[in-house]
C-alpha positions in Angstrom: 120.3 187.3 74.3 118.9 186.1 77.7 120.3 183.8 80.5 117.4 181.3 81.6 117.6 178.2 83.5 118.0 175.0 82.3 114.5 173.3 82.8 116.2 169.9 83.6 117.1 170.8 87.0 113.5 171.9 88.3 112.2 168.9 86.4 114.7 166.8 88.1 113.8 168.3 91.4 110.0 168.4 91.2 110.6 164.2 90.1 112.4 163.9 93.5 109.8 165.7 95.5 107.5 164.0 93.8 108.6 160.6 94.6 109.7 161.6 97.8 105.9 162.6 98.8 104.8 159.3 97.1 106.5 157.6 99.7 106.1 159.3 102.7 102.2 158.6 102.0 102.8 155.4 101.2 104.3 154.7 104.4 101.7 156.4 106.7 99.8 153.2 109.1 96.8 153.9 107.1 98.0 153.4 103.4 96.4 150.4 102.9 99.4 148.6 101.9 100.5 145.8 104.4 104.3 145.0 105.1 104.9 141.7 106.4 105.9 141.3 110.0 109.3 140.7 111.1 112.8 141.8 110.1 114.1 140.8 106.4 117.1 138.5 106.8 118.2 137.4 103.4 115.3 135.5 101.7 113.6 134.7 105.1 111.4 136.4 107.3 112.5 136.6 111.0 109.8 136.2 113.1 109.2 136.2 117.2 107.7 132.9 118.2 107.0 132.1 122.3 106.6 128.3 123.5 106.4 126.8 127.1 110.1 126.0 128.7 109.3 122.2 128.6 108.3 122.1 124.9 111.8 124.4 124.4 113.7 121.8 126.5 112.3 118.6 124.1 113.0 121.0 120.8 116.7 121.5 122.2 117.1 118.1 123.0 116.1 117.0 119.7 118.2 119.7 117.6 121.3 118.4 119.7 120.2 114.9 119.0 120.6 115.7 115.4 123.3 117.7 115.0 121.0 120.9 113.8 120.3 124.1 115.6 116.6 124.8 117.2 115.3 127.2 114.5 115.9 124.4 111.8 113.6 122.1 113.9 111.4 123.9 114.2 110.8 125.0 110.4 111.1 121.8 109.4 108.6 121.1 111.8 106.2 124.1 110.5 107.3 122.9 106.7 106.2 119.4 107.5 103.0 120.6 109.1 102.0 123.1 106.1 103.0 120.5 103.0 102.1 117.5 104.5 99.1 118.4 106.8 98.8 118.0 110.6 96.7 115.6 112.7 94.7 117.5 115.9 92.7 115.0 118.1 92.6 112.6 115.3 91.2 115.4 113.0 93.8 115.7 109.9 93.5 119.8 108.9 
């Protein structure tokens, strides 16, 4: 009688190397596949977002006039603006 190995454990190591080539490829900048921007928080997307000081100052004053915080004003704003269109120059987009 003869000792072999068991098959399972180079099976389950060429698996691993396997997928663990699959995604080092798959995160090289030139994969093709596209991640979305920003950090995952939850089931939003945190995203960077610069505006002049003086509109900041009119979206503070209006979150404290409300009672909410400054990044739900402004996506409601961008809600309101993408569901129920937006008026530029009296051109409605």
């Amino acid at each position: 009688m003869t000792i072999t190995r068991p098959k399972a454990k180079t099976q389950l190591f060429n698996a691993t190397q396997e997928i663990a080539t699959t995604d080092f490829i798959a995160g090289a900048p030139d994969a093709g596949t596209t991640r979305p921007k920003g950090i995952q928080k939850g089931n939003k997307q945190q995203i960077s977002l610069t505006m002049s000081p003086a509109l900041l100052i009119k979206v503070d004053e209006l979150a404290e006039k409300l009672g909410l915080s400054r990044a739900a004003i402004i996506n409601m704003a961008v809600y309101r603006a993408v569901e129920h269109g937006l008026t530029i120059d009296g051109l409605e987009k």
